[in-house]
C-alpha positions as CSV (number, residue, x, y, z in Angstrom):
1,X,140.1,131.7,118.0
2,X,140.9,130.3,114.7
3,X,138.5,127.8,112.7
4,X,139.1,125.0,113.9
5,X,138.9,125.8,117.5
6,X,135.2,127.3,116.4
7,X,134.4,124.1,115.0
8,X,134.7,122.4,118.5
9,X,131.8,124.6,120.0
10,X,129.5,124.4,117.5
11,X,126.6,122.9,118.8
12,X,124.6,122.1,115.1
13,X,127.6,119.8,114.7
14,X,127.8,117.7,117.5
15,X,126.7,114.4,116.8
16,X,123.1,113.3,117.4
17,X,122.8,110.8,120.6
18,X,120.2,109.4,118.7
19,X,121.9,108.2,115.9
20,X,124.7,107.3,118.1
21,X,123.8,102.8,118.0
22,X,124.4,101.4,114.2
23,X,122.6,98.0,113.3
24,X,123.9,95.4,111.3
25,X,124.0,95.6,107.6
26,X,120.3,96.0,106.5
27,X,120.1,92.6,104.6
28,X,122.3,90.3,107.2
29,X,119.5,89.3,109.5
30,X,118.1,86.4,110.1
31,X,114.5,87.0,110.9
32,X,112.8,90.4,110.5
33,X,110.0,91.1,113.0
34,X,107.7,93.9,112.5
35,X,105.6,94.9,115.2
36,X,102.1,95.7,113.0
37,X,99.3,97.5,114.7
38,X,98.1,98.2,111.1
39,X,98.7,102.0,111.6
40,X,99.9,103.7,108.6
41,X,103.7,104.0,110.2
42,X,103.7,100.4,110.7
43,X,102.3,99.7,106.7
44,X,105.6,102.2,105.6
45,X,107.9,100.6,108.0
46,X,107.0,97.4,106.2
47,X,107.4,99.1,103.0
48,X,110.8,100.2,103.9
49,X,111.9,96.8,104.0
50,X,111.0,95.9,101.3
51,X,112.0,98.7,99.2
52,X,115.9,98.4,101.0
53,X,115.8,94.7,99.3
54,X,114.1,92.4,102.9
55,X,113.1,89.2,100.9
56,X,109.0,88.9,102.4
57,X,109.6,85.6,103.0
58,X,111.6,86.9,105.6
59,X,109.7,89.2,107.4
60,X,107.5,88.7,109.9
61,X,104.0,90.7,111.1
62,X,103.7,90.4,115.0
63,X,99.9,91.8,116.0
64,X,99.8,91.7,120.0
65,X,96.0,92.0,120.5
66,X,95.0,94.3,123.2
67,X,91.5,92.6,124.0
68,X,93.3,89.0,124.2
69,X,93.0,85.9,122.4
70,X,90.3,86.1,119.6
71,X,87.8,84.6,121.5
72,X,87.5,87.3,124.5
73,X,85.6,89.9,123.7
74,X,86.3,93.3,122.4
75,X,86.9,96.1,124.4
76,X,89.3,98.6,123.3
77,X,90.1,97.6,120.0
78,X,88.3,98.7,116.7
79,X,86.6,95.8,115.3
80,X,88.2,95.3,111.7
81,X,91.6,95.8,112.7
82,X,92.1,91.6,112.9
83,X,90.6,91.7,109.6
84,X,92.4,94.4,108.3
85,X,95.8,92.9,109.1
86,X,95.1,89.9,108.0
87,X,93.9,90.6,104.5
88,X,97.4,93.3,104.7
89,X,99.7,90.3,105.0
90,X,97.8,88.0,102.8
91,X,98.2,90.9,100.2
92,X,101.8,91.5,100.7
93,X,102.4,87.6,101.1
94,X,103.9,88.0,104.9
95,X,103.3,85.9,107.4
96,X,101.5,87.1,109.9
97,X,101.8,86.1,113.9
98,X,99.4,86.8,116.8
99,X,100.2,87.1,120.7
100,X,98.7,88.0,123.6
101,X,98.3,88.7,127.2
102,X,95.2,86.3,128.1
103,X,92.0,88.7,129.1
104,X,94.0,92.2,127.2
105,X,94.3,95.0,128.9
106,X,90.9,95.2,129.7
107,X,91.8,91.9,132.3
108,X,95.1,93.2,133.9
109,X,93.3,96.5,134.7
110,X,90.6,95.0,136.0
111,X,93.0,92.8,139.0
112,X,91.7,92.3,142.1
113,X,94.6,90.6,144.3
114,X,95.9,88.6,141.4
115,X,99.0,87.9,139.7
116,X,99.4,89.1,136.4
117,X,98.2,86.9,133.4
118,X,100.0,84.8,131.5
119,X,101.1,85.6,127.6
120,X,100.1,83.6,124.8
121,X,102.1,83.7,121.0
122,X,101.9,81.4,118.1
123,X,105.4,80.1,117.3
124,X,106.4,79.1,113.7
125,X,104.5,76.2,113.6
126,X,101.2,77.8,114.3
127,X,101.3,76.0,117.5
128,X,100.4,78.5,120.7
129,X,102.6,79.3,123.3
130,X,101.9,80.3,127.0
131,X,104.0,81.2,129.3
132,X,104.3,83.4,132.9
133,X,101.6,84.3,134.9
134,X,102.9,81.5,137.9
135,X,105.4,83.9,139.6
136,X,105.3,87.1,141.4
137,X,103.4,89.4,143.5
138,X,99.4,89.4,144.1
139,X,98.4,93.1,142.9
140,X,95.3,95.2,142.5
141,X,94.8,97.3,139.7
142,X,91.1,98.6,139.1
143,X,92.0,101.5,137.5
144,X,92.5,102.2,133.7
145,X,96.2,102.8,132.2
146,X,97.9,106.2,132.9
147,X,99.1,108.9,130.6
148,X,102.4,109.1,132.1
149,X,104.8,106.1,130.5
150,X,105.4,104.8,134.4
151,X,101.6,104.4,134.6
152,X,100.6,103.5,130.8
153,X,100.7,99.4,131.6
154,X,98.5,99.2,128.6
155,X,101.7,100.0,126.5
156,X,104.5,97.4,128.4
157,X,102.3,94.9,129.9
158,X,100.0,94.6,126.1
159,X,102.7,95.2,124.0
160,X,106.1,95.5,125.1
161,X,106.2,92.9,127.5
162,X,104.2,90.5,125.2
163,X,106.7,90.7,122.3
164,X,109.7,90.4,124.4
165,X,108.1,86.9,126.1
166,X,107.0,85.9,122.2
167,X,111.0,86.1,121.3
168,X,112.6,84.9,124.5
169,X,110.0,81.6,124.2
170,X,111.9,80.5,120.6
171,X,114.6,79.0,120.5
172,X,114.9,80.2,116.9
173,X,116.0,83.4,117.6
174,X,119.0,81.7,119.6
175,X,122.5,81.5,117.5
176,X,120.6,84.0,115.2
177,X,120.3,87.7,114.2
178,X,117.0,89.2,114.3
179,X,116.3,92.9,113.5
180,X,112.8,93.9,115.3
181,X,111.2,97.1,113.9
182,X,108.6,99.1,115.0
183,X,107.2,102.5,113.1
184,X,107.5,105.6,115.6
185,X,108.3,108.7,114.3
186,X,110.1,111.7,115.9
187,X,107.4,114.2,115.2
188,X,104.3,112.7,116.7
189,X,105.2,113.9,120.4
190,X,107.9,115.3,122.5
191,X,108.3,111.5,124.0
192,X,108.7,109.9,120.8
193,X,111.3,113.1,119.2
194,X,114.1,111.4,121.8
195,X,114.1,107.7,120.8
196,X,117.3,106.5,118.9
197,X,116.9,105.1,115.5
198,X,117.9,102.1,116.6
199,X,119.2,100.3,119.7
200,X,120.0,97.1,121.2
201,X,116.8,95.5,122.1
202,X,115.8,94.1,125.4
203,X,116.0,90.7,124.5
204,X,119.2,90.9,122.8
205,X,121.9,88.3,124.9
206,X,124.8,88.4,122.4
207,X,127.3,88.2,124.4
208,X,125.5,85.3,126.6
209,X,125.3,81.6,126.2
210,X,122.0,81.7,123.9
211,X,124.0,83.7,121.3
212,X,121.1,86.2,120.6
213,X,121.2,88.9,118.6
214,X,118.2,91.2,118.3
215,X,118.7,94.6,117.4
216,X,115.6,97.1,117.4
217,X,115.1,99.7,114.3
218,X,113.1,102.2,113.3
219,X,113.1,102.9,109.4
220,X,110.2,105.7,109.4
221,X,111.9,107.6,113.1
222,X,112.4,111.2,111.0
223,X,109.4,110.7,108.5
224,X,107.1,113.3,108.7
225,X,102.9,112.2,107.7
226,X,103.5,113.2,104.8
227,X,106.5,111.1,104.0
228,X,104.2,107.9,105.5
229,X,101.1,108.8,103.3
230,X,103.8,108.8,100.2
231,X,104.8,105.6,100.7
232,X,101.6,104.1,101.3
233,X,100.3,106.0,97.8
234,X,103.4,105.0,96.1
235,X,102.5,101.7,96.8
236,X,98.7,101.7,96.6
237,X,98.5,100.3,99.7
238,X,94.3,100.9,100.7
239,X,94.8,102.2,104.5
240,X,92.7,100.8,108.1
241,X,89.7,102.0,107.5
242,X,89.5,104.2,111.0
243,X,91.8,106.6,108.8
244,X,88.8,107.8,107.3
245,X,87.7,109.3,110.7
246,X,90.2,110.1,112.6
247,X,94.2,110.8,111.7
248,X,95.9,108.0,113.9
249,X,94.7,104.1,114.6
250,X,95.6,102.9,118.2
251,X,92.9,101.7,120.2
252,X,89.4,102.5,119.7
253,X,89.5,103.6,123.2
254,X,92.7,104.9,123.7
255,X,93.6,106.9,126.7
256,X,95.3,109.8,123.9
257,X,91.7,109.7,122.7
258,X,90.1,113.1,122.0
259,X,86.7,114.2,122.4
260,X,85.6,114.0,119.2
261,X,87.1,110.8,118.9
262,X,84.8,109.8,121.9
263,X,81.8,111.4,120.8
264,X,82.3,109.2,117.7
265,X,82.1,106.0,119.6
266,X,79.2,106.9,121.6
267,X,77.9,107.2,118.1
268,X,79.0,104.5,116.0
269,X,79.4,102.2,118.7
270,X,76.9,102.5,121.7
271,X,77.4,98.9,122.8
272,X,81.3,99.3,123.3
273,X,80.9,102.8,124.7
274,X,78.2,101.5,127.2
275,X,80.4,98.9,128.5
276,X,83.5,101.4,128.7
277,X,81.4,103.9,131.0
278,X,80.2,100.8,133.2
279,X,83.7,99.5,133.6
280,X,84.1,103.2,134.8
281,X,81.5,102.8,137.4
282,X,82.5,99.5,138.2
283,X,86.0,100.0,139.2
284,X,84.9,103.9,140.8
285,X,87.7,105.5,138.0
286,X,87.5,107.1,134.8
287,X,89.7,106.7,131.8
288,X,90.5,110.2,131.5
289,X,91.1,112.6,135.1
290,X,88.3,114.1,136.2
291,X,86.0,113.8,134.0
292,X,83.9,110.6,133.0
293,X,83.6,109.0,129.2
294,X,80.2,110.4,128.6
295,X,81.6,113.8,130.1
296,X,84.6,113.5,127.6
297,X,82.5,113.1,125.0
298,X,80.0,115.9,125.4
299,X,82.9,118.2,124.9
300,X,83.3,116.7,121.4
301,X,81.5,116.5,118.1
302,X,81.0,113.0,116.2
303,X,83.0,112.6,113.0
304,X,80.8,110.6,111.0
305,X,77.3,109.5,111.4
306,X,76.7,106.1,112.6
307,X,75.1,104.4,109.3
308,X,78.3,106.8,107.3
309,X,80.2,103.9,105.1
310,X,83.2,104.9,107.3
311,X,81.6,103.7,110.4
312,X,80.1,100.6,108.7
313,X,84.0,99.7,107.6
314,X,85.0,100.2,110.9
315,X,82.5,98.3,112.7
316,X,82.6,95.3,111.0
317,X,84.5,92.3,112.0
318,X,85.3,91.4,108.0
319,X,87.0,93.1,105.8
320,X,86.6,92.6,102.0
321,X,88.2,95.8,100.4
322,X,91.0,95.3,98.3
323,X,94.5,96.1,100.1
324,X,96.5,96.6,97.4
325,X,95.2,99.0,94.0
326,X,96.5,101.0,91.4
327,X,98.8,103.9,92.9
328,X,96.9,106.6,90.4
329,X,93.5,105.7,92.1
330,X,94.9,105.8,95.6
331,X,92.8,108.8,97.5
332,X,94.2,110.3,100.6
333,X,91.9,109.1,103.8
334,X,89.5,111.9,105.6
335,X,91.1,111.8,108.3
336,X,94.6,112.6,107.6
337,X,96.5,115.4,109.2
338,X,93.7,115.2,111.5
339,X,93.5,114.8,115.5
340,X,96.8,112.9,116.4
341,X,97.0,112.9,119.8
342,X,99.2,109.6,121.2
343,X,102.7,109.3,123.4
């Protein structure tokens, strides 16, 4: 077999099916949408941008809030994160949006023969948006989101579903080109190591009538932590302050959550960890299989001490910390490279 023959079977050189889907030049795009949980891969996807040449003025921060409009309560979120992200995109001079699905997660898991609730976004003009919730099939849930992606609603009814309904309800992105990005990474999790850099997303209808091009990209895909705390130091960007407990933000309560992470909570916040473990007696299932919250918990050890200045950050609705400081001073968080357990 000569060499070139060889060449055909050699598996390290077959292209990667990942890659296989190329965007639009970077800077041709109309609107730039960054989905910002104000998680540290979301801060350096942002950061990308704008190191690859993205005017600001042309990106956009979409938070979809897990616990609803800001007047519902709080359930699974931590409490500065609305906070946090706003003082983020005042900082970096972005504007920020907010959507929702009305009553969070914590609503749609709580269904009792009902159709699903309606979404809510603020369009350009600050003006909010509802739409859906009028069609469809009565359901019961009463149980909390899944592990397995067919069963984790929490993801594509709170976040994936709420973004698409936020761009399909503007006419703006119509006879436009809008690149949405989002910060996962091939090494968190065997799940997220097969996802293409980019793709077309599921609201893209170029080839229809609206004329809409939206193409979905992920800048930070083959970063590794290290690579994300970098950029955040390079840019003295001050993290969400839950990095100085545990190693990745989502949820407060989210399903991925460890042991420690719940024996935290039960610490720092009783309130929210109270009504967590009623919901689970209310509804007669627990968040993780077999085994109840307080259960969960017992397994773990607390990471900080309730009156810690960590927990004090965390648990406060304001946030007043400077985002943005000198890159020398920057100081890696506590709890990086810790517990990263997520899909």
């Amino acid at each position: 077999m000569d060499n070139n023959q060889a060449e055909l079977f050699n598996v390290d050189q077959a292209p990667d099916p990942r890659e296989a889907y190329t965007i639009e030049p970077l800077l041709s795009y109309d609107h730039y949408i960054v989905g910002f949980s104000g998680g540290k891969d979301s801060i350096a996807s942002v950061l990308e941008l704008l190191e690859a040449g993205v005017p600001a003025d042309k990106i956009e921060l979409w938070h979809h809030r897990i616990d609803g409009a800001r007047s519902e309560k709080r359930v699974f979120d931590w409490p500065v994160t609305d906070a946090y992200i706003e003082s983020f995109a005042r900082a970096m001079k972005i504007e920020l949006y907010w959507s929702w699905k009305e009553a969070g997660i914590h609503g749609e898991m709580m269904r009792k023969n009902e159709l699903t609730a309606p979404t809510s976004f603020e369009d350009q003009n600050r003006i909010i948006v509802t739409t859906g919730g009028t069609r469809g099939e009565l359901a019961t849930r009463r149980m909390f989101p899944g592990m397995p992606m067919k069963n984790r609603f929490c993801s594509s009814y709170g976040k994936i579903d709420v973004c698409a309904k936020s761009i399909t309800g503007q006419t703006r992105f119509c006879n436009a080109k809008t690149l949405f990005i989002s910060g996962e990474r091939w090494a968190e999790s065997t799940n997220r190591s097969k996802l293409a850099r980019a793709e077309r997303h599921r609201t893209d209808r170029r080839e229809g009538r609206l004329n809409r091009l939206v193409d979905h990209y992920r800048p930070v895909i083959d970063f590794s932590e290290q690579d994300i705390w970098d950029s955040l130091k390079r840019w003295g960007i001050r993290p969400h302050p839950a990095y100085e407990i545990i190693g990745r933000v989502s949820c407060a309560y989210c399903i991925f959550g460890s042991p420690n992470q719940f024996a935290t909570l039960r610490v720092i916040d009783p309130a929210g960890f109270t009504q967590m473990t009623d919901i689970e007696t209310e509804i007669g299932h627990t968040m993780k299989s077999g085994r109840t919250l307080n259960e969960v918990a017992d397994y773990g050890k607390p990471l900080v001490e309730a009156d810690s200045e960590a927990a004090k950050l965390v648990m406060d609705v304001d946030y007043a910390l400077p985002i943005l400081m000198d890159p020398k001073d920057w100081v890696l968080p506590a709890g990086a490279f810790g517990e990263n357990v997520g899909p």
